[in-house]
N, C-alpha and C positions, 0 to 999 in steps of 0.2 A: 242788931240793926245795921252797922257797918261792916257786916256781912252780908246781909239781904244787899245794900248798896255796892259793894264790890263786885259780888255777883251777875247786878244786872247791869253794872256798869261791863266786865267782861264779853258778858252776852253779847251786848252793844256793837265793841269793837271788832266781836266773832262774827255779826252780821254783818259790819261795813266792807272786811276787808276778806269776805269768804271768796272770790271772784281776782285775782290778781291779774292782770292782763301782761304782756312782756313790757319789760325795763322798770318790772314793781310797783305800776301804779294801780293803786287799788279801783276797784268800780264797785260800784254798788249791784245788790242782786236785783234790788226790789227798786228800779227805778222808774221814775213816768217815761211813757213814752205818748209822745204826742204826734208822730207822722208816721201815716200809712203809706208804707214802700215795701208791698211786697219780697218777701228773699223766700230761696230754697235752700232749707238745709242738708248737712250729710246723712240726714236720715231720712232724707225724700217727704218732707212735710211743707207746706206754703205756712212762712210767718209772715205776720201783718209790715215786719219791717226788722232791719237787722236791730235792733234794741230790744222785741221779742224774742229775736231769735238768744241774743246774749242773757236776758230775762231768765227764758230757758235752761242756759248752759249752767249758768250759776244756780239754778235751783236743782240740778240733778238733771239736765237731760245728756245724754252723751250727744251733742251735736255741735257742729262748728258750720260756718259759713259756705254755702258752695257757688251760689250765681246769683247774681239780681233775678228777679222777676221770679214767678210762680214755678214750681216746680212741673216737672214735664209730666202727663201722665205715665203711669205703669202701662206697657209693653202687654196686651193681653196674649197668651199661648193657646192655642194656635193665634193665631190672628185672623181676622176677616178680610178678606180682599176679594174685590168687586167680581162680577164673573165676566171677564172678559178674557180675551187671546189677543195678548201684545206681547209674545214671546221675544225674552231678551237673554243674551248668551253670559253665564256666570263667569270669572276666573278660574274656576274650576273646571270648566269644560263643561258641566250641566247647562240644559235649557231649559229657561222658568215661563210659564205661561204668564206671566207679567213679572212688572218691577216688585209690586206686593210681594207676592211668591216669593222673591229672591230674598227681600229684607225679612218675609218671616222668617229662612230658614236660617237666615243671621244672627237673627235676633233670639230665636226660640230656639234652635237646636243646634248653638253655637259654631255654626258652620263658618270659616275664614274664607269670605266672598264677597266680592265686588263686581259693578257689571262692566261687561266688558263691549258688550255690542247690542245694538238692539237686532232681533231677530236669533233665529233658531242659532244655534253653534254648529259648527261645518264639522263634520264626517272627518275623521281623522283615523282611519285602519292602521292596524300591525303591519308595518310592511319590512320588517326584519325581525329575527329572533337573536335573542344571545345564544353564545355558541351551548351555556351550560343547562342545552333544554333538559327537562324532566325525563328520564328514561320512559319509553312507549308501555301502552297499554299489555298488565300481564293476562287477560283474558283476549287477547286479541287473533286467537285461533279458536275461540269457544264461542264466538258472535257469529251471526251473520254479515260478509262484505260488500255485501249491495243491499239498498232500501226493497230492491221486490222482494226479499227471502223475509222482512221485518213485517211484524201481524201488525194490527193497526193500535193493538193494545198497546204493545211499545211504542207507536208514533204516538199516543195519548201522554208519554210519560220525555217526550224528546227532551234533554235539554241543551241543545247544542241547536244557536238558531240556522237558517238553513236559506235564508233569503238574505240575496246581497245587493247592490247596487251594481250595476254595470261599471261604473266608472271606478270601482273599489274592485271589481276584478281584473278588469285591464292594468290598473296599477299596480299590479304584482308579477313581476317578471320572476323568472321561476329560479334567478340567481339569488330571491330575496331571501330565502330559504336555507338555511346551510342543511346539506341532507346528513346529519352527524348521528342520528337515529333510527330506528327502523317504523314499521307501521305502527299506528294508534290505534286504536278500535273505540268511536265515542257509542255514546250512549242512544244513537241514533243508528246504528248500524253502520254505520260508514267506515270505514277503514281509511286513515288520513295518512299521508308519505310520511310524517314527524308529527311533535306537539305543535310544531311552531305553527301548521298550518289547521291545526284543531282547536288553537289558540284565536288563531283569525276565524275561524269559523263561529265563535263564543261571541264575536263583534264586541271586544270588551270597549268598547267607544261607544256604542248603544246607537249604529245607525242603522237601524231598522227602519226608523221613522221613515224611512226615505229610501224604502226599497223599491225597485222597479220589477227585479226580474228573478227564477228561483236558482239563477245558477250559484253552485256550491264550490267553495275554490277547496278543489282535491288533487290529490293528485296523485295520479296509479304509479 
């Protein structure tokens, strides 16, 4: 019998003081809670109030306190965003058809971006190379060097784009260029003076969008 008693008296003290909170003061697991005050915990759940939430902890959930109020929803991947065009320009240099757009690709494809403007992002060409360009193309006596000798099959496979902006040619004075190379031969038939300017031709800045005219910056 004073075993039976030991025992549950044990028990007792195992449930009071299972929960110890800092500076040793015991809590209870199993306590009332009487007021509803939503919290979100670190496990993204809404409790009815931080006393549920500690309720919780003490009973086995792995969860500790994170903010007042209800927890935010979950982020769905992709995300829905209205269809409209309010194009606004990323820190990245990308332009997003809206703010949506931007935050999905933040949120869902952890991209490091913030907006920086609203409206498209401005054309920023190549307009130098480093000296250490790629040595030129070694087929570049086995291509044709003008687009009229090119069948139309290969203009179907072009990857080098070929439309520029007027004002992204004029800005290219022909010092921009160090001629440290010899001819290129892209995959468009073209034979380019160096890489540097079949680099510019690739428009690694993506202004297509906003091409006016077909001139191709080459140079014999």
């Amino acid at each position: 019998m004073a075993n039976k008693v030991f025992l549950f008296t044990f028990l007792v003290v195992v449930v009071a003081v299972s929960g110890y909170g800092k500076g040793g003061k015991a809590r209870l697991c199993a306590k009332y809670c009487d007021v509803i005050s939503p919290v979100c915990g670190t496990d993204g759940k809404t409790y009815d109030s931080r006393c549920h939430l500690e309720n919780a902890a003490c009973g086995g959930v792995r969860v500790s306190f994170h903010h007042d109020g209800a927890c935010f929803p979950a982020k769905r991947c992709p995300g829905i965003c209205p269809a409209i065009y309010l194009p606004v320009c990323g820190t990245n240099g990308k332009t997003y058809s809206s703010l949506c757009q931007l935050e999905d690709d933040k949120t869902c494809n952890g991209v490091y971006v913030s907006k920086k403007h609203d409206g498209k992002c401005a054309c920023n060409p190549v307009v130098a190379c480093p000296r250490d360009s790629t040595p030129p193309c070694v087929a570049a006596t086995a291509r044709p060097t003008t687009t009229t000798a090119v069948s139309r099959q290969l203009f179907a496979r072009i990857q080098v784009l070929r439309r520029f902006e007027t004002a992204i040619v004029t800005a290219l004075p022909s010092s921009a260029a160090p001629r440290t190379t010899g001819p290129c031969c892209g995959s468009d038939g073209e034979t380019y003076n160096n890489i540097c300017f079949f680099e510019i031709a690739k428009c690694k800045n993506r202004c297509s969008s906003n091409c006016l005219t077909d001139r191709v910056v080459r140079r014999r």
